[in-house]
DOGU-762888 format. One line per 3 residues: number of its first residue (from 1); their letters; for each residue x, y, z of N, C-alpha, C. Coordinates in nm, 2 decimals, always signed. Example, Ala and Ser with C-alpha at 12.3 -4.5 7.8 and 13.67 -1.06 7.14 Angstrom:
1	AS	+1.32:-0.57:+0.78:+1.23:-0.45:+0.78:+1.32:-0.33:+0.78 | +1.28:-0.22:+0.71:+1.37:-0.11:+0.71:+1.29:+0.00:+0.79
//
This chain:
1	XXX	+7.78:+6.96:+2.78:+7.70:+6.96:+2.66:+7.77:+6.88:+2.54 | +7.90:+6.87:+2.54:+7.99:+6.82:+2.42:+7.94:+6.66:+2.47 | +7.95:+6.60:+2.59:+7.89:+6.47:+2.60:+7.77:+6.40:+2.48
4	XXX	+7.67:+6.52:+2.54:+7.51:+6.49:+2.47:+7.55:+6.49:+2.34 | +7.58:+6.62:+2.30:+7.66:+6.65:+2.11:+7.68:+6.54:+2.06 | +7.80:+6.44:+2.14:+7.89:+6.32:+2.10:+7.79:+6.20:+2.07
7	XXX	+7.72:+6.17:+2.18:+7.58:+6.09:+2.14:+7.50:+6.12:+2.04 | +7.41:+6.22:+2.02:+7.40:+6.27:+1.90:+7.43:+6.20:+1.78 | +7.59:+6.29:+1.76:+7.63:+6.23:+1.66:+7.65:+6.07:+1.63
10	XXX	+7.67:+6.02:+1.75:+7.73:+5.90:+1.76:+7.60:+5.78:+1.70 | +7.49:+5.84:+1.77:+7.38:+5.77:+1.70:+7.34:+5.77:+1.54 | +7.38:+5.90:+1.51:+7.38:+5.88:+1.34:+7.47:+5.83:+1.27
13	XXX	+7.60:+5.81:+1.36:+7.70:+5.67:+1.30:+7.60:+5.56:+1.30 | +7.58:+5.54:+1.41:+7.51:+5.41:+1.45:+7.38:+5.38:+1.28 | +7.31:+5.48:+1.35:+7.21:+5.48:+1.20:+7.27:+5.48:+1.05
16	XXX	+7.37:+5.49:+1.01:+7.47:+5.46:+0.92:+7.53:+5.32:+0.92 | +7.55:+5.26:+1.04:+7.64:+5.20:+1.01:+7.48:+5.03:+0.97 | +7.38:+5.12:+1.08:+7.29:+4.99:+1.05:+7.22:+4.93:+0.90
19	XXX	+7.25:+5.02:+0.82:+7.21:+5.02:+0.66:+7.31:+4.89:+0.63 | +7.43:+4.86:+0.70:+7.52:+4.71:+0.67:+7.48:+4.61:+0.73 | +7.49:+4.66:+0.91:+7.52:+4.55:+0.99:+7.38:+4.51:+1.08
22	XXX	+7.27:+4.59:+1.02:+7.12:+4.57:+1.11:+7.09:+4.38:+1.10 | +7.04:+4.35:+1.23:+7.06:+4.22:+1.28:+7.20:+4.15:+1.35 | +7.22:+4.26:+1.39:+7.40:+4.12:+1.41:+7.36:+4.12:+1.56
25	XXX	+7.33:+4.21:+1.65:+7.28:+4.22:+1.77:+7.20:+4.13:+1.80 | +7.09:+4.10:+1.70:+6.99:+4.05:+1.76:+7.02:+3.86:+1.76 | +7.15:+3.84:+1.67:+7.20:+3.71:+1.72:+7.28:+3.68:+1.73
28	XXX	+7.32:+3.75:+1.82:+7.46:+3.76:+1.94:+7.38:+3.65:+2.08 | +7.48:+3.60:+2.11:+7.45:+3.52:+2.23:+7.37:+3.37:+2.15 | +7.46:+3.31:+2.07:+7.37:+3.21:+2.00:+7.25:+3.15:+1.99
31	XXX	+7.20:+3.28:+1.93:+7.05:+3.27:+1.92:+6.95:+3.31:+2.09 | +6.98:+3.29:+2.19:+6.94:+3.30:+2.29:+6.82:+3.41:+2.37 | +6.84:+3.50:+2.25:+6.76:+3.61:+2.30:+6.67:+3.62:+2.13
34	XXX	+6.62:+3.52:+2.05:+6.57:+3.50:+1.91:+6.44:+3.52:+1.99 | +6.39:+3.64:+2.01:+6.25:+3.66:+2.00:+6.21:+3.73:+2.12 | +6.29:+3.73:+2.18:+6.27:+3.76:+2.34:+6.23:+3.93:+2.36
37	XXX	+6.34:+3.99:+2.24:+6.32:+4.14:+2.27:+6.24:+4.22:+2.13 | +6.23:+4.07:+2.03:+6.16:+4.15:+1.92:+6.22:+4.25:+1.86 | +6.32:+4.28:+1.79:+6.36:+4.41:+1.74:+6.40:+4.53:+1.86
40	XXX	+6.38:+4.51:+1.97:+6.44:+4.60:+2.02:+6.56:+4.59:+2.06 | +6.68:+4.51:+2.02:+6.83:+4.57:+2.03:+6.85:+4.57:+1.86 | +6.76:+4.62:+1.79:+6.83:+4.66:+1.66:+6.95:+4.74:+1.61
43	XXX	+6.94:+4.81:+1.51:+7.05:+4.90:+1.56:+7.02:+5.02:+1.49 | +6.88:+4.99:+1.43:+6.81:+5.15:+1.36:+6.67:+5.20:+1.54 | +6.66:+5.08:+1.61:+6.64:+5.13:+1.76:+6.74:+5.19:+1.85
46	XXX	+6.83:+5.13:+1.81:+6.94:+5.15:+1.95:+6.99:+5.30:+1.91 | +6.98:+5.37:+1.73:+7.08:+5.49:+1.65:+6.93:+5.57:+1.67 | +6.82:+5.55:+1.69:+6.73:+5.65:+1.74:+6.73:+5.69:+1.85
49	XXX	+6.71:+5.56:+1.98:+6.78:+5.61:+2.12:+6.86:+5.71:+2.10 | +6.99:+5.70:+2.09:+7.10:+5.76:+2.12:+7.09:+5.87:+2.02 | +7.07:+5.90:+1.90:+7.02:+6.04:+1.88:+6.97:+6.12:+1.95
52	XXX	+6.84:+6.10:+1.98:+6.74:+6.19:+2.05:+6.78:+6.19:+2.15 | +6.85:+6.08:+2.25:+6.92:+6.12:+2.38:+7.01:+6.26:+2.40 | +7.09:+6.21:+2.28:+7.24:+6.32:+2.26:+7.16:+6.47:+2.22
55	XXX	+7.09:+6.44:+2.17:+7.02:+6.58:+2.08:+6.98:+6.65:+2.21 | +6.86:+6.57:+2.22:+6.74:+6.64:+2.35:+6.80:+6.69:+2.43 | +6.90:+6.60:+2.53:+6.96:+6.63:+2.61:+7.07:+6.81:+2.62
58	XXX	+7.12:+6.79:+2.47:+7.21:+6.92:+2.44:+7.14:+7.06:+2.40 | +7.00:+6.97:+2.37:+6.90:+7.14:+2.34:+6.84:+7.22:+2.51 | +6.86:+7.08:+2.59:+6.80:+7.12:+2.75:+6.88:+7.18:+2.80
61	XXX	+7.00:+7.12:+2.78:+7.12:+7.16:+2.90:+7.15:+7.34:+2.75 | +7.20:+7.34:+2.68:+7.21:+7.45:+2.64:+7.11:+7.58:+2.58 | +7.03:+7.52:+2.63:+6.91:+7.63:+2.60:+6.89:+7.67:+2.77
64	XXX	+6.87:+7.60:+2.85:+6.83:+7.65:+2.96:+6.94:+7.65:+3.08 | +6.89:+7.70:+3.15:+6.98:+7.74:+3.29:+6.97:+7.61:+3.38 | +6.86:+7.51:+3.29:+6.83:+7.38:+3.42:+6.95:+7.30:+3.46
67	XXX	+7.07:+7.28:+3.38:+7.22:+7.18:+3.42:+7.15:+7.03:+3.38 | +7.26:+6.97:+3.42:+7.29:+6.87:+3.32:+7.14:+6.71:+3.40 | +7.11:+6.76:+3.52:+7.00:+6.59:+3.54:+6.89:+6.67:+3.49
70	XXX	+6.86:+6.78:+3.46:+6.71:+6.79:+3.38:+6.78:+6.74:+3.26 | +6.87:+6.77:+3.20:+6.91:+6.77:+3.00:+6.93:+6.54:+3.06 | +6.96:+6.50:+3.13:+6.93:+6.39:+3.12:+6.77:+6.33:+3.11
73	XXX	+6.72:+6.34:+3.23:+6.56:+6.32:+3.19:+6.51:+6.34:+3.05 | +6.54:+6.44:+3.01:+6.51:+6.51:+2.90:+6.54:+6.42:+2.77 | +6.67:+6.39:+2.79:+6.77:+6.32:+2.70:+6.69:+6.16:+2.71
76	XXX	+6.64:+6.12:+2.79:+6.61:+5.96:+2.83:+6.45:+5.98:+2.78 | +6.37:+6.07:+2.82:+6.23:+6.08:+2.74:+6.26:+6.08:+2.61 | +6.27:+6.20:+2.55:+6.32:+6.19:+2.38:+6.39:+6.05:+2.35
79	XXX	+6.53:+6.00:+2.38:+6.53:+5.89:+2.32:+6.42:+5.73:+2.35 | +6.37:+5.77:+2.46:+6.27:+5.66:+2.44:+6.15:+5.66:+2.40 | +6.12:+5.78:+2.38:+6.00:+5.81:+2.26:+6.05:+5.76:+2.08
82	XXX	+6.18:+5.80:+2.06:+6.21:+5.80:+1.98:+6.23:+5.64:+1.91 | +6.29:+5.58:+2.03:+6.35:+5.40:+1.97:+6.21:+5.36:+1.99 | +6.14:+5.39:+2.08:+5.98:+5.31:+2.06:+5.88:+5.34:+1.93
85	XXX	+5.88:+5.46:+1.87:+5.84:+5.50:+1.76:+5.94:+5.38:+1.64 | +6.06:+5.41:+1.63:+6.14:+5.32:+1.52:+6.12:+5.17:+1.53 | +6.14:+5.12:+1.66:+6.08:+5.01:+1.67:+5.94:+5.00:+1.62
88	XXX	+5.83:+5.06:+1.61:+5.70:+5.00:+1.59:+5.70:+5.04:+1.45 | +5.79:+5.14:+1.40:+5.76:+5.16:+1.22:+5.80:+5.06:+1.17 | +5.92:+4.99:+1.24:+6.02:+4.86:+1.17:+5.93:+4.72:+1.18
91	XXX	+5.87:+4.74:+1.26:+5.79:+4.60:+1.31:+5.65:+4.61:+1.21 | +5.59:+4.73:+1.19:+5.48:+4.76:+1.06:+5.56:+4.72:+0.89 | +5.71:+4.74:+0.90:+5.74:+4.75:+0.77:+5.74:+4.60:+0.74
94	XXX	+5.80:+4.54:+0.85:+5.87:+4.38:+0.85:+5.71:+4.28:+0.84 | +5.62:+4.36:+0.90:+5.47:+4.23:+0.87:+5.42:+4.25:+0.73 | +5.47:+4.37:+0.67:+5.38:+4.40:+0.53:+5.45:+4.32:+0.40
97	XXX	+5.39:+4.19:+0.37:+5.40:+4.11:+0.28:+5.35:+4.15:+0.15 | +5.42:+4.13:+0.01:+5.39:+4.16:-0.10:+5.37:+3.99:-0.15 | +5.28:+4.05:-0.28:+5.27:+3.88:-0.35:+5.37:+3.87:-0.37
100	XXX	+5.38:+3.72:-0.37:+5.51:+3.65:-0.45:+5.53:+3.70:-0.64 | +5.64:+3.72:-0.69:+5.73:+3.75:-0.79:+5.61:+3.67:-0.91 | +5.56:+3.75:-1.01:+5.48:+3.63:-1.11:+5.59:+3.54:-1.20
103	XXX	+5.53:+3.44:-1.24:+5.62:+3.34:-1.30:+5.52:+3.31:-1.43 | +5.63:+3.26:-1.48:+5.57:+3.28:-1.64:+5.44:+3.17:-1.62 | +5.44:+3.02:-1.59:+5.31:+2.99:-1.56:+5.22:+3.07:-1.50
106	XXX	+5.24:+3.13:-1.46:+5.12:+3.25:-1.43:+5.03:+3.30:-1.58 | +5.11:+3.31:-1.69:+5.02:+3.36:-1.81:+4.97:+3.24:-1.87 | +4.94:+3.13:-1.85:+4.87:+3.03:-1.90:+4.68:+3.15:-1.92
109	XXX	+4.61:+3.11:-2.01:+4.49:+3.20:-1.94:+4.49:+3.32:-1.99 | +4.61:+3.43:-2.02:+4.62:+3.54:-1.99:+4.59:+3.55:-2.17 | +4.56:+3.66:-2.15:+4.48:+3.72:-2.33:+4.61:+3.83:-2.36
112	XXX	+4.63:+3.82:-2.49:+4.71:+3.93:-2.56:+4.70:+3.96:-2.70 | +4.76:+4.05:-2.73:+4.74:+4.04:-2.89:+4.92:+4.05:-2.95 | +4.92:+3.98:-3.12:+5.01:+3.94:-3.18:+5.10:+4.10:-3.23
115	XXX	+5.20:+4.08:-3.22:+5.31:+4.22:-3.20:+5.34:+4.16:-3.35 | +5.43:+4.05:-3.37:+5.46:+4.03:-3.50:+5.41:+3.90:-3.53 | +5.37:+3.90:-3.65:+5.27:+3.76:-3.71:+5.33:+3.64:-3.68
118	XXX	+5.25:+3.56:-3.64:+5.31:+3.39:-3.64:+5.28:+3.31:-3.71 | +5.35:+3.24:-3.86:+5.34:+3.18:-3.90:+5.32:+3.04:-3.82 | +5.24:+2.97:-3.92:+5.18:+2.83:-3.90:+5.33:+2.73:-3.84
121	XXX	+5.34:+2.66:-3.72:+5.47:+2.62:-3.65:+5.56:+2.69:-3.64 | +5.57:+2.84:-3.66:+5.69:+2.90:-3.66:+5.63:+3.00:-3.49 | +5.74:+3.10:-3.50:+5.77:+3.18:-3.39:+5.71:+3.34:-3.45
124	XXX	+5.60:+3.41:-3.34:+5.62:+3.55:-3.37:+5.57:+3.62:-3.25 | +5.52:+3.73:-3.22:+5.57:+3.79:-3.07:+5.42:+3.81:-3.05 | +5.38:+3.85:-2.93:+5.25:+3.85:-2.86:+5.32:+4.00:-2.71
127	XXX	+5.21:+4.04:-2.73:+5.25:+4.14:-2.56:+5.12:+4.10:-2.47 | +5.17:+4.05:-2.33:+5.02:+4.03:-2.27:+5.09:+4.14:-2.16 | +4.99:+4.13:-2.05:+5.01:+4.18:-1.94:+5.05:+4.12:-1.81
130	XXX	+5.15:+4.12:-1.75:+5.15:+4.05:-1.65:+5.16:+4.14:-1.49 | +5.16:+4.07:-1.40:+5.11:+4.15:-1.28:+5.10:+4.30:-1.34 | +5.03:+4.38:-1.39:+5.01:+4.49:-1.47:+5.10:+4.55:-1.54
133	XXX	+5.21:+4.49:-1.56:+5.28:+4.52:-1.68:+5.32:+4.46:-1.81 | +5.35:+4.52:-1.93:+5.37:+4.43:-2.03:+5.46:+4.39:-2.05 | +5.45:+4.27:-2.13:+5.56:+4.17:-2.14:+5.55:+4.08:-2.27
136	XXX	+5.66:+4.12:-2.35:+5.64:+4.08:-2.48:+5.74:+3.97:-2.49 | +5.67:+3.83:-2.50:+5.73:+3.72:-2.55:+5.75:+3.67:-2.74 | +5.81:+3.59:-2.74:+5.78:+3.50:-2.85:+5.67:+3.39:-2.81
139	XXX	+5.59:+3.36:-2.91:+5.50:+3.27:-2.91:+5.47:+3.20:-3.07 | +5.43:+3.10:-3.03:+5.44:+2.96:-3.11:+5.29:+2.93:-3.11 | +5.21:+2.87:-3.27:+5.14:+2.85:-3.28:+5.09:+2.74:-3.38
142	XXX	+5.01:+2.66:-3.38:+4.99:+2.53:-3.53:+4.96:+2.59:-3.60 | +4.86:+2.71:-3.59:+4.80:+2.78:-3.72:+4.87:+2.93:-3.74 | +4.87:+3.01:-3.85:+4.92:+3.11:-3.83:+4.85:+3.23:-3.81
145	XXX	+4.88:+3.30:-3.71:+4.79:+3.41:-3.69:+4.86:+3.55:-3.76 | +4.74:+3.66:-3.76:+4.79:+3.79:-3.83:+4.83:+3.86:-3.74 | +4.93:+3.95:-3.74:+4.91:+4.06:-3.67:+4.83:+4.13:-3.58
148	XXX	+4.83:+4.19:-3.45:+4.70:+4.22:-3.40:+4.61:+4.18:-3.37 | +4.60:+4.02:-3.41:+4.50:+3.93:-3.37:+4.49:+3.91:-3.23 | +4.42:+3.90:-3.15:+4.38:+3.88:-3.01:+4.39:+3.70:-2.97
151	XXX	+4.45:+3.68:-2.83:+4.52:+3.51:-2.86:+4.46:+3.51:-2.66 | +4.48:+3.38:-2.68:+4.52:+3.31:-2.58:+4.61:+3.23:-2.50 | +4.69:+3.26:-2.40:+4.79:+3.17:-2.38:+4.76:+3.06:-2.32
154	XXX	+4.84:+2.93:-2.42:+4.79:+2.80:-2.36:+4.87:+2.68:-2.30 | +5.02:+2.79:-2.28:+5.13:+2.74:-2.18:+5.24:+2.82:-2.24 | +5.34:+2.77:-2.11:+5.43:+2.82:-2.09:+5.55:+2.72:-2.19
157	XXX	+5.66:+2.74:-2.30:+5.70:+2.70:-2.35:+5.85:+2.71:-2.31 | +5.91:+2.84:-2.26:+6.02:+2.85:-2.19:+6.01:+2.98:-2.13 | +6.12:+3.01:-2.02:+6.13:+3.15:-2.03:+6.11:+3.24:-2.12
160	XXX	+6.16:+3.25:-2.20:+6.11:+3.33:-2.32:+6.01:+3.33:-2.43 | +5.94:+3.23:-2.43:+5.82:+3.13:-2.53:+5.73:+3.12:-2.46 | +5.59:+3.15:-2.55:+5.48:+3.07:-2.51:+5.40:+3.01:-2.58
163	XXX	+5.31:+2.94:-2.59:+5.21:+2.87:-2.72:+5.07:+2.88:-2.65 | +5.07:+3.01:-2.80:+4.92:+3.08:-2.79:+4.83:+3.01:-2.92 | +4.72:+3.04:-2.86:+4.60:+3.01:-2.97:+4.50:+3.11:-2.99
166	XXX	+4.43:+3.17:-3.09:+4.33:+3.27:-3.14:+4.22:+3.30:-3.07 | +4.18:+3.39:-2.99:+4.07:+3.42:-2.98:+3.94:+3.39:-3.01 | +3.87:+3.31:-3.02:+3.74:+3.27:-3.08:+3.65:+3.38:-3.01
169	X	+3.56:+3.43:-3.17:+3.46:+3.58:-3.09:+3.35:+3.46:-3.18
//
């Protein structure tokens, strides 16, 4: 039973150690096996295997009177229920694409209203919204707007700048 135990534990090394070194397995043999096995010699598959082997196996063989080739079977079902489940969560996590990062060209277009007044050529602050959160620039304008006035952005001036123009109602 101290075998199964050791695996067990040995797999939640493993699942520890894969938070660093997940991928090194899979391009071992220069490149040669790039696709072949798909994530299955990972090593958050390989630390679920060998959990559920070490586990299952030590709950069979010490719970019951069956000895140690039932607590194997036992040990080889559980971990390969187990790496086949991690494998298919990893493979769901790895296709799920988010948009790309917004970029300040992105608020050309975008409406906001004036935080602190902008004088006629000078600099004063605007908050718009971007991918739904706020974001309060400096903005640059020919005419001067008031406070709270409602604007338009009509480019991107820098990182930190943009040049807005008034809302026409």
């Amino acid at each position: 039973m101290a075998w199964f135990l050791g695996l067990g534990i040995g797999g939640i090394v493993v699942l520890l150690l894969s938070l660093i070194f997940d991928g090194v397995l899979e391009g071992l043999f220069g490149g040669v096996l790039d696709g072949l096995l798909d994530g299955l010699l990972s090593l958050p598959v390989i630390a679920g295997f060998l959990s559920m082997f070490g586990f299952a196996g030590a709950i069979v063989w010490g719970g019951t009177a069956l000895g140690a080739g039932p607590a194997v079977v036992a040990g080889l079902a559980a971990g390969t229920a187990a790496g086949g489940a991690t494998w298919r969560f990893s493979r769901a996590l790895m296709r799920d694409r988010s948009t790309p990062a917004p970029r300040r060209e992105d608020l050309v277009g975008t409406a906001g209203s004036v935080v602190t007044a902008i004088p006629a050529d000078g600099y004063g602050e605007v908050l718009l919204r971007q991918a739904g959160h706020p974001v309060k620039l400096a903005a640059r304008s020919g005419a001067p707007i008031a406070q709270g006035a409602e604007v338009w952005v009509e480019s991107s001036l820098s990182s930190t700048s943009v040049a807005v123009r008034p809302v026409e109602r």
